[in-house]
N, C-alpha and C positions, 0 to 999 in steps of 0.2 A: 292502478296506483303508480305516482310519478316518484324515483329519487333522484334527485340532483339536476331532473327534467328528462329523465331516462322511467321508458315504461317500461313495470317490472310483470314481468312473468313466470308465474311459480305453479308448478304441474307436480303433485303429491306420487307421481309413477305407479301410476294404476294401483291407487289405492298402500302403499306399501309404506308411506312416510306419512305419520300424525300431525298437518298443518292446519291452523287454526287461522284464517284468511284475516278475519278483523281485529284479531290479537295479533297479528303479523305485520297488518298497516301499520296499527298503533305504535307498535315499536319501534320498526324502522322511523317513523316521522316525530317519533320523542312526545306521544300525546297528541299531536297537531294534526288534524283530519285535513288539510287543504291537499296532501298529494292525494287524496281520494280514494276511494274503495279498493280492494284486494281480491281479486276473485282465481280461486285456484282451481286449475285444468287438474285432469286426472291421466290423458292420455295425447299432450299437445302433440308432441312428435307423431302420431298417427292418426287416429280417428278425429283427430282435434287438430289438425295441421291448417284448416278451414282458420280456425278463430286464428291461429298465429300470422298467417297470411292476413287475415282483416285488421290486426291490429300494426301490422308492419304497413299496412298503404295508410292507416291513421298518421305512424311517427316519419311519412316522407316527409325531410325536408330538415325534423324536428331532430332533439336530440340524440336519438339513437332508443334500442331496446335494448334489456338488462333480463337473459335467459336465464333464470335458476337451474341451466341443466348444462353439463359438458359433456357427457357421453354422445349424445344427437346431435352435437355441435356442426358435423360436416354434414345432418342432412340441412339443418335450418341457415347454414349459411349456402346449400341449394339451392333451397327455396327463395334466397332472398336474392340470390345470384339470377332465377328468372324475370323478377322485377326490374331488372336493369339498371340503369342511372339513376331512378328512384325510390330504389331501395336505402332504408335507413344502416345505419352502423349497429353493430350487434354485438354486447360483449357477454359472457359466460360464466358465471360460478356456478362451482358444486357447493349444493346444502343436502345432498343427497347421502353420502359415504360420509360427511365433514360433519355431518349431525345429525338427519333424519334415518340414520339408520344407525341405530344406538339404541343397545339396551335402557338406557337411562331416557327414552323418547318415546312415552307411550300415550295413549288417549287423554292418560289426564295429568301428564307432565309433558308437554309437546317443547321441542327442544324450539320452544319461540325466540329464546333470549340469544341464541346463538346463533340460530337464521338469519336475525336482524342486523345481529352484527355483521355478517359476512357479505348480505347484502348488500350491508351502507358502505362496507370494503370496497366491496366491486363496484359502487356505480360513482368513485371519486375519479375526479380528472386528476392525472399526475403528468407530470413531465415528463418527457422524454428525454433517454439518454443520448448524447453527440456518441457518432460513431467514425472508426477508422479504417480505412478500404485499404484491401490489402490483392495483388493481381498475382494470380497464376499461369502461367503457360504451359502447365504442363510437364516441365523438364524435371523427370525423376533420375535418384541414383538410389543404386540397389546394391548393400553392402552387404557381403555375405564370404564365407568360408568353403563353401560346398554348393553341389550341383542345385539345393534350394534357391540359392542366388539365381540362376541361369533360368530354373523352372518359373520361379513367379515374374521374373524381367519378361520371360517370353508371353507371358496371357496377358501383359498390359502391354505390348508394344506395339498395337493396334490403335492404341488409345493414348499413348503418353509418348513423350520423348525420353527412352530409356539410358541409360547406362550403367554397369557395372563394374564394380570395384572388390576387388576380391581379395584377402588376406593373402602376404607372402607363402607360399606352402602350403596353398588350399588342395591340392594334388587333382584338380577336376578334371573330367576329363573333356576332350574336346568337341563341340556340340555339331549336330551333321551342318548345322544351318547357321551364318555365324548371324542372329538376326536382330543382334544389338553387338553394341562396342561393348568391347569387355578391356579391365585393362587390372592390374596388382599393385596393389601400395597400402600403405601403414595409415590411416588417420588418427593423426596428433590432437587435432581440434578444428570444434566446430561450433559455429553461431548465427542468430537469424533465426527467422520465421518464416512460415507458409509466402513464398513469392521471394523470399530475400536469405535463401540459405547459403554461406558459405564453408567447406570443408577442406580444412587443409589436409595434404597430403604428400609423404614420403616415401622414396622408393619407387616413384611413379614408372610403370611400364606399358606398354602398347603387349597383346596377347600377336603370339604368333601365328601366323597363316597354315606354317609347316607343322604345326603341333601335331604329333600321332596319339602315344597312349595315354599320355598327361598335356592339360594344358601349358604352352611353355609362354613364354615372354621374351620380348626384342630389347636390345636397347641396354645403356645405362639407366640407372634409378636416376628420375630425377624429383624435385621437390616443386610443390605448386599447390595451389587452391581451385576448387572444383566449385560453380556458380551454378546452385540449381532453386525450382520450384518447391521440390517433395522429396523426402530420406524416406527408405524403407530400408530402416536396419535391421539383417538377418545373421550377425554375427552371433549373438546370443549371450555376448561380454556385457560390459557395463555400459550402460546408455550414453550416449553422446553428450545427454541434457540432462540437468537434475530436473526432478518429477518432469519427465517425460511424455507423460498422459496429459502433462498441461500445454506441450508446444505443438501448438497449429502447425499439421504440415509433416510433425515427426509421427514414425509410427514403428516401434520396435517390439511385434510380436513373436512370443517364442518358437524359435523355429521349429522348435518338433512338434507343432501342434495346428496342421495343419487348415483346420477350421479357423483359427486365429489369423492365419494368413491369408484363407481366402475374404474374410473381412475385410482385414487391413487392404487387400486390392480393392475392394469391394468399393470402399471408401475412396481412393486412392483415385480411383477413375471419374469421380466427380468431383473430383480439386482441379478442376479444370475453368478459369473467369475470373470474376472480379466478386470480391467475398467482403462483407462488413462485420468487423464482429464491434460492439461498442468498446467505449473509451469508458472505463470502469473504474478509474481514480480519477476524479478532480484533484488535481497537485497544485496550492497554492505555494510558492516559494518563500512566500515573502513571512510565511506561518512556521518554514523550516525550522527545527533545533540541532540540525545534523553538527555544524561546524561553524567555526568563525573565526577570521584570521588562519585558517589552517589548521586549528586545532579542533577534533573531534569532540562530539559531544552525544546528542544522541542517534544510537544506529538501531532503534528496533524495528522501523520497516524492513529496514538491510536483512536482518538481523533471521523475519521471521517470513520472507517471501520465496515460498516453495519453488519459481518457475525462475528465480534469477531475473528479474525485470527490473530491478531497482539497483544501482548502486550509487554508488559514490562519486558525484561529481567537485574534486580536489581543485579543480578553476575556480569554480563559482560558488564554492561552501554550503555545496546544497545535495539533496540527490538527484540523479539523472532515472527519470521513468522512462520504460518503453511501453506505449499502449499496446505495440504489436504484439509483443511477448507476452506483458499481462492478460493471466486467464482468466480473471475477475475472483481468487479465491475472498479477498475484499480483508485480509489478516492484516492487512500495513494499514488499512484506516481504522480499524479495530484497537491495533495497540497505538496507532499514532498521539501523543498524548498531546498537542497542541492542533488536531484539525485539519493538518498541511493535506495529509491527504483524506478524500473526502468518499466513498462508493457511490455511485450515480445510478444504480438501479434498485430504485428509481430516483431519480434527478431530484435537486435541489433538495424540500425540506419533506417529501413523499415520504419517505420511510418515516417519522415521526406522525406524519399525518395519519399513516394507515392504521399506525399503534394504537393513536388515541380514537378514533374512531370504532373500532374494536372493539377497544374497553369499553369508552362511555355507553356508547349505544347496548353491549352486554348489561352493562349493572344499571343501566335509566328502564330499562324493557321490563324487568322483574325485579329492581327495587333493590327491598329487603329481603325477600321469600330466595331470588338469585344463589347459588352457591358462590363462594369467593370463583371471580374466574382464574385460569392456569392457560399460561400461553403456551401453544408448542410449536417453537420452529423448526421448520424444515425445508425442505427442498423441493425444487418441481419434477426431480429425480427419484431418488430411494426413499426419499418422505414420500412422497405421493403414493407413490406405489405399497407403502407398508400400512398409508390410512385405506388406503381400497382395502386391502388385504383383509385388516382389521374390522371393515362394514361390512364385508362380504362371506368372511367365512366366520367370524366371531360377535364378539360383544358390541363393534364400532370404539367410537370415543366416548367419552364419559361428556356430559351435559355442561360440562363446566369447563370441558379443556377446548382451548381457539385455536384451534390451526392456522396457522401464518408462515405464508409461502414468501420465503427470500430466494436471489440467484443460487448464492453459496450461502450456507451456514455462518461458514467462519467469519462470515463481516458484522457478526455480532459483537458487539463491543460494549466499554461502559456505560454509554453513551445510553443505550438500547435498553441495557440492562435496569440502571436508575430510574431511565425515563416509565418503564414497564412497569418498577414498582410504584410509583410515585402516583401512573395513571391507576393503581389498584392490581393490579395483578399479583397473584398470593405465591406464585412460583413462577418461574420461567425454564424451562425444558428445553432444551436442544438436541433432536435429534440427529442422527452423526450416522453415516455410512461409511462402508471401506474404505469407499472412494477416499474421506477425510481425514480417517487413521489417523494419516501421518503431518496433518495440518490442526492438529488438536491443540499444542503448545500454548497459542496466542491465546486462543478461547478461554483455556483453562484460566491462565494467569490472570485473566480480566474478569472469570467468574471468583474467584479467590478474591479481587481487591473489592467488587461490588459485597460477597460476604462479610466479610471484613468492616466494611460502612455499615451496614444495615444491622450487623450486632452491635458495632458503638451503637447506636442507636436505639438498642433498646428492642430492634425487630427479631431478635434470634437471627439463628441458622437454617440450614438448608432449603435456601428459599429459590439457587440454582443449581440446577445439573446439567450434566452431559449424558444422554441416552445414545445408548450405541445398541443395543437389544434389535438383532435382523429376525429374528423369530415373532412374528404377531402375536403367536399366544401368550411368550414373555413380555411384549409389548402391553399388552391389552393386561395381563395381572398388574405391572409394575404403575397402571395409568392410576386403575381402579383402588391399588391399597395404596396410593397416598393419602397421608392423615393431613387436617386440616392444621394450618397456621394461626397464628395472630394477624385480625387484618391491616393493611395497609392503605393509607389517605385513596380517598379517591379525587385527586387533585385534576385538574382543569387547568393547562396551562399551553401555548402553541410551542411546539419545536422549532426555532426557527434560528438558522443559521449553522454553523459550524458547533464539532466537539462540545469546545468547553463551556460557551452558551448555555447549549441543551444541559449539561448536563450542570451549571451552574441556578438554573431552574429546577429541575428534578433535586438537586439537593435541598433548595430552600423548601421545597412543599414537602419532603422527607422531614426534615429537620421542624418543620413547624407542627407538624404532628408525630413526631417520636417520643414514645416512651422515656425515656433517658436524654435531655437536652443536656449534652455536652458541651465543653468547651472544644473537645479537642480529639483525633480519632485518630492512633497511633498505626500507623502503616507499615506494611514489608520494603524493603529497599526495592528500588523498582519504579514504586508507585509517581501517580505524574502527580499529585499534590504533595506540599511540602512547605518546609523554609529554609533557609540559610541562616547558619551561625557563621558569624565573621569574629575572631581575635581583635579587637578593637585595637590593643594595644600593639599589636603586628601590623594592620594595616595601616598602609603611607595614605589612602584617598590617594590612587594611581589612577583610579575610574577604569582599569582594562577590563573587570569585571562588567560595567556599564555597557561598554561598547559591543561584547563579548553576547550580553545577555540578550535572546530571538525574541521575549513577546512583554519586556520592555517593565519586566518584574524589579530590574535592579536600575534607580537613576539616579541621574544627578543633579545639579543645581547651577544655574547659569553665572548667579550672581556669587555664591558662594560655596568651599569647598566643602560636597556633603555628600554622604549614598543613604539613598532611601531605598527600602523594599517592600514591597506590593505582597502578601503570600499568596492573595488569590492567583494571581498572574503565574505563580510558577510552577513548571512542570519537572524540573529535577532534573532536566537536562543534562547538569554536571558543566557546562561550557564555563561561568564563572571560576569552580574551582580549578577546571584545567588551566585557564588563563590567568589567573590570578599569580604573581611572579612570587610574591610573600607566602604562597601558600597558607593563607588563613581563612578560605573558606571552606563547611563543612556543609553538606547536606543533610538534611531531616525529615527524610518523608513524615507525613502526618496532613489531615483534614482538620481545619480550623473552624470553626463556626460564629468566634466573635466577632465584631465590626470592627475591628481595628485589622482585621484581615486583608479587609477589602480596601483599604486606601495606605497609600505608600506611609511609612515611619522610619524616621529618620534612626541610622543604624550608627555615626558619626559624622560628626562633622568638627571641622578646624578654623582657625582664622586662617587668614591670607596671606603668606608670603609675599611681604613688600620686599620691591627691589633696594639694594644696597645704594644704589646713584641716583635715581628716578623716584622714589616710593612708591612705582605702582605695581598695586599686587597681581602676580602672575601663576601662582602655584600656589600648593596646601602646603602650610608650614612645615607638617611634619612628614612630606614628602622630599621635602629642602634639607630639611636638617636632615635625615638620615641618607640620604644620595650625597651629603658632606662628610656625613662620620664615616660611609663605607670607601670612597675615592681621597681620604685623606693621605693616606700613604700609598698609594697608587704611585709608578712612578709618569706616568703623564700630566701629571699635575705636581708636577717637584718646581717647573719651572717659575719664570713671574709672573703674577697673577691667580696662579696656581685655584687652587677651590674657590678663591674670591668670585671667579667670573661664572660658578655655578651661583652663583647668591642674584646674579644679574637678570635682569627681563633681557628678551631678545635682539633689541635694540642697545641695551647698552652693552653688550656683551661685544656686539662691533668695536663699539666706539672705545671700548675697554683693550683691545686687542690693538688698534693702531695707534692708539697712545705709548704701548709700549713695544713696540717696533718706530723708530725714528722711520723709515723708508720701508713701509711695510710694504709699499707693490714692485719694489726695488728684486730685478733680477740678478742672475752670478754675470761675472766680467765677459764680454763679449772675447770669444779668442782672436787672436790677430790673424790675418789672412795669410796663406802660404804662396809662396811665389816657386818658379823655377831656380832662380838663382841660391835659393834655400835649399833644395836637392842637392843642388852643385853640390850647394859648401859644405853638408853634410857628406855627403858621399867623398869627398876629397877630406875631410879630416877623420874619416872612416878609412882612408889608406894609408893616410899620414901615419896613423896610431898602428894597422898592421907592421907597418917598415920597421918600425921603431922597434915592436915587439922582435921582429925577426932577429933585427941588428943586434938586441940583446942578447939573444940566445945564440949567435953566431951564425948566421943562415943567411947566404948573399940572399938578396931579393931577385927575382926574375927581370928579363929585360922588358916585358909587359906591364910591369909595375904593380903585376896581380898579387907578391907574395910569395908566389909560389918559384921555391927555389929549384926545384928537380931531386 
């Protein structure tokens, strides 16, 4: 059987998985017999490695093969590594743990419907992510307090270019063999990733040669920055970097725990080349809400990005991404409420593809008989490892819940969430390891505002959650005693494009099959839907709000003075009301559903301030007359012409100005030029006027003529 033009191969593991081969075609192909029969191995990986070999010299050339197995993965890409140059491409899913082994998967409920889904997952072509190279040399620094510093520098300095730094008053003592630099100072701060660290530092000293029972130090402290590859910080304070665990290149495990540490070198000694990790935001700029003109607007990527990658670029009114930093937790595309930033694994519009693909093929493979399906996201990390757990030592997964492997969790967003229910899915589950704890924030807020919708609408409540349950056995109860829901559309629609697109879609096929057809879905402040209330009577039609506004919700009118607003368009940004000078814009989150949403409505509008000399109109009348009533006892306008030359277009507002200056480019009087004989005469009626004084007051004058009598 071919999918996508990929032969599939599905081996039951010596009998232990309930597959049904021609209800298995069937599904996968949606009814359509041309990818051709289904024939399931029992034992491919072994006694049957024979058939796998013959059908891999069948797909030279061709699309590739589509393994139903990942545990045998590195023998069968063995196998295909003897073949040579003409060996096809080979990719792998588990239906093994993911469904065929599940209580709910027995002779005569074969977990068909969810094979197929997973199948028709794996054998899509997606894009790949662009990636960013990052070089290492090797050059570590070893920060530490005590002879731990000295210990773990010496078992990598074979292997790295070491240095150590060791807190003022570490009191170490002096090592027989000096076999790295050692030197003592304070680090204030530090920034950078794997190949591009740097660390400031205070206090800086050279370790002394003559040291006896404590190490000592030469020198003045002095102050500098330290340029390396790799941190291994063994102070045991506060991390250099917030979330830690995310920056390529740091590693600050606890010093008393020496297992930790031999890891952490473990590691440490293979940061040695040239390393790619991908570029895991697409950041469109021109989609920003951050700022405009300088004033802030919105900052929840800032706001909720664990590793500090994102800030605030105050130049260019946008934010500044760094790929290198970014760990791909994927939360700033999650909360981003206009799209700017995008997660790219998988690229482009993949992630929506794999969604629908999932579903559909789930609920087209058993119909009606199907239970509602339940998505569970997770990881290829702590999820994976807890659905093994779950097939291996327990009940598996229940027949109806889909496992769906993302990077990170956290780049679950509204997006994901509408679109899921929209494709039919009756809950969505996210599973959540330690590791994510403390990245839970964005998730949560996004699974509240998607609740939130889906009640307007008539769907109830708790249709998402956050599972955090590390225990399988609590896992496997909490899977098995969910009650069922009210279903939800099974809508047909492609994901294509950025945020608000998708998720502009997913609401209309929500909204056309809802319970409750609303006008209007009142939201928590926060939310990226919404409208603007404006003070009609406050507003001058200044348009700052217009210019102000990232995706182009607030506009204006070329020909005449007007604001119109779009509500679809807007995301709450808040950029209008901060620029807005009258302060009369208010925010409203809220989800609209009528047509007059979707196309701009005019909010006001004025006639035109004709000019006083010219009649032509230049500005909104009652942006005229109020910048007259407030400047009218101003004293820069006491003179002539006074407020009159605000009533003026720009052109006559000149001509108005040199009308009343007779010599308007007329400079002050040119001063007369000074000569010597000016000095003279000065300086001689400068003595004249001493003598005089003297003579008064009775004091011969000197025979110098200076004054001065003796």
């Amino acid at each position: 059987m071919k999918l996508n033009g990929k032969e599939v191969l599905v081996c039951n593991c010596e009998g232990t998985m309930t597959i049904d081969g021609k209800a298995l075609a069937k599904a996968c192909q949606g009814g359509d017999k041309k990818g051709g029969e289904l024939n399931v191995a029992s034992h491919l990986c072994r006694t049957q490695i024979e058939e796998f070999q013959r059908l891999a010299g069948q797909e030279s050339g061709g699309s590739g093969l589509l393994v139903a197995c990942t545990q045998e993965a590195p023998l069968f890409l063995e196998t295909l590594e003897e073949m040579g140059e003409n060996a096809p491409a080979a990719q792998f899913v588990n239906i093994r743990e993911k469904a065929g082994w599940s209580r709910d998967a027995t002779k005569k409920t074969p977990a068909t419907a969810k094979m197929a889904a997973l199948l028709a997952e794996a054998a899509l072509d997606l894009e790949a992510a662009t990636s960013v190279t990052m070089i290492s040399g090797g050059v570590l620094l070893v920060l530490g307090n005590d002879d731990r510093a000295l210990e773990a520098a010496k078992k990598v300095a074979s292997r790295l270019d070491v240095t150590v730094i060791l807190e003022p008053g570490s009191g170490v003592q002096p090592p027989a063999s000096m076999e790295v630099p050692v030197f003592t100072g304070r680090v204030t701060q530090a920034e950078g990733h794997l190949g591009q660290f740097q660390v400031t530092i205070e206090a800086f000293q050279a370790a002394s040669a003559s040291s006896r029972e404590t190490l000592n130090f030469d020198g003045a402290g002095k102050s500098g920055a330290s340029v390396c590859d790799l941190i291994l910080d063994l102070r045991g304070g506060a991390p250099l970097f917030t979330a830690p665990e995310k920056r390529d290149g740091y590693f600050n495990p606890d010093p008393g725990n020496p297992a930790l540490i031999g890891d952490a070198l473990l590691q440490l000694t293979d940061m040695v080349g040239e390393f790619e990790k991908p570029r895991y935001i697409d950041y469109d700029e021109s989609l920003c809400a951050h700022a405009s003109a300088g004033i802030t607007g919105c900052t929840r990527c800032i706001d909720n990005c664990p590793a500090g990658a994102i800030t605030p670029d105050t130049v260019n009114d946008r934010v500044a991404y760094d790929p290198y930093i970014c760990a791909g937790c994927g939360t700033c595309a999650s909360v981003c409420p206009t799209g700017a930033a995008k997660y790219t694994l998988p690229a482009g519009d993949g992630l929506y593809q794999r969604l629908r693909t999932v579903l559909r093929t789930y609920l087209a493979a058993d119909g009606k008989k199907a239970k509602a399906p339940r998505v569970l996201v997770h990881d290829q990390g702590f999820g994976s490892d807890m659905i093994d757990a779950l097939a291996r030592n327990g009940g598996g997964l229940p027949a109806n819940v889909l496992p769906f492997a993302l990077n990170q969790v956290t780049q679950v967003g509204l997006d994901f969430l509408l679109s899921a229910s929209a494709y039919g899915a009756e809950r969505v589950l996210v599973l959540v390891g330690s590791a994510q704890a403390d990245d839970k924030a964005g998730l949560e807020s996004e699974m509240a505002l998607a609740e939130a919708v889906l009640d307007g609408l008539g769907y109830g409540r708790e249709r998402f959650a956050i599972v955090d349950d590390t225990d399988p056995a609590a896992l496997e109860d909490r899977l098995y005693g969910l009650d069922a829901l009210a279903p939800l559309p099974n809508a047909d629609f492609l994901g294509l494009g950025r945020k608000r697109s998708v998720m502009s879609l997913a609401l209309a096929e929500l909204y056309k099959a809802a319970p409750d057809k609303v006008d209007e879905i009142t939201l928590p402040e926060g939310a990226p839907f919404g409208a603007v209330e404006v003070d009609v009577e406050g507003c001058t039609l200044c348009l700052a709000c217009v210019g102000a506004c990232p995706t182009g919700a607030l506009k204006d009118n070329e020909d005449k003075p007007r604001l119109s607003f779009a509500e679809e368009a807007c995301v709450q940004c808040g950029l209008c009301g901060n620029t807005c000078p009258e302060k009369v814009i208010t925010l409203v989150p809220r989800l609209s559903f009528l047509e007059a949403a979707r196309a701009h409505q005019v909010i006001k509008e004025d006639e035109p301030f004709e000019c006083i000399r010219c009649s032509k109109p230049f500005g909104a009348k009652s942006t005229i007359e109020t910048m007259v009533k407030k400047l009218e006892g101003h004293a820069m306008f006491q003179e002539k012409g006074g407020t009159e030359r605000l009533k003026m277009c720009d052109e006559c507002r000149v001509f108005a100005l040199a009308e009343e200056d007779e010599h308007p480019f007329a400079g002050a009087a040119r001063p007369k030029p000074r000569t010597t004989d000016d000095y003279l005469r000065e300086r001689e009626e400068l003595r004249q006027m001493a003598a005089k004084d003297m003579k008064e007051k009775g004091l011969a004058p000197s025979e110098d003529g200076d004054g001065d009598g003796g």
